[in-house]
C-alpha positions, 0 to 999 in steps of 0.5 A: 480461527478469525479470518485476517483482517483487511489490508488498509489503504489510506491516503495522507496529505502534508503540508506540501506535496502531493500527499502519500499512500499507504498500505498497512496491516500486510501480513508479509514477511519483510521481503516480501514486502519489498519485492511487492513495493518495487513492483509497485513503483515499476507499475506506477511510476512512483516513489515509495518507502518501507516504514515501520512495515507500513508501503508509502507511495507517493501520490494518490494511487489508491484505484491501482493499488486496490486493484493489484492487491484484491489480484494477489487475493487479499482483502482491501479495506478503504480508509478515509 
């Protein structure tokens, strides 16, 4: 069995704004996902939403959240 792939984070920036990071490639259940993105937004501060499976944070927080994802034991993976 091949070994499951990273998790992805990349940071976005729009038009306007101060841009989005996302996390993508979680393999979690969907409730799992919320109660990691709530843990996020106390940690950080931050806004944040599920879409499509894919974490968006606002902001540039790719250090913190690279941190607390290798934490949980999960392989990281920088895009961009």
């Amino acid at each position: 069995m091949p070994p499951p792939e990273p998790v992805r984070i990349q940071f976005k920036r729009g038009g306007k704004g101060a841009g989005v990071t996302t996390v993508e490639r979680l393999n979690m259940h969907p409730f799992e996902k919320e109660e990691l993105l709530a843990r996020f937004k106390k940690a950080l501060g931050v806004g944040g939403t599920i879409k499509s499976g894919v974490l968006e944070l606002q902001g540039d927080c790719r250090d913190r959240v690279e941190a607390e994802l290798t934490g949980l034991g999960l392989k990281v993976r920088r895009i961009g």
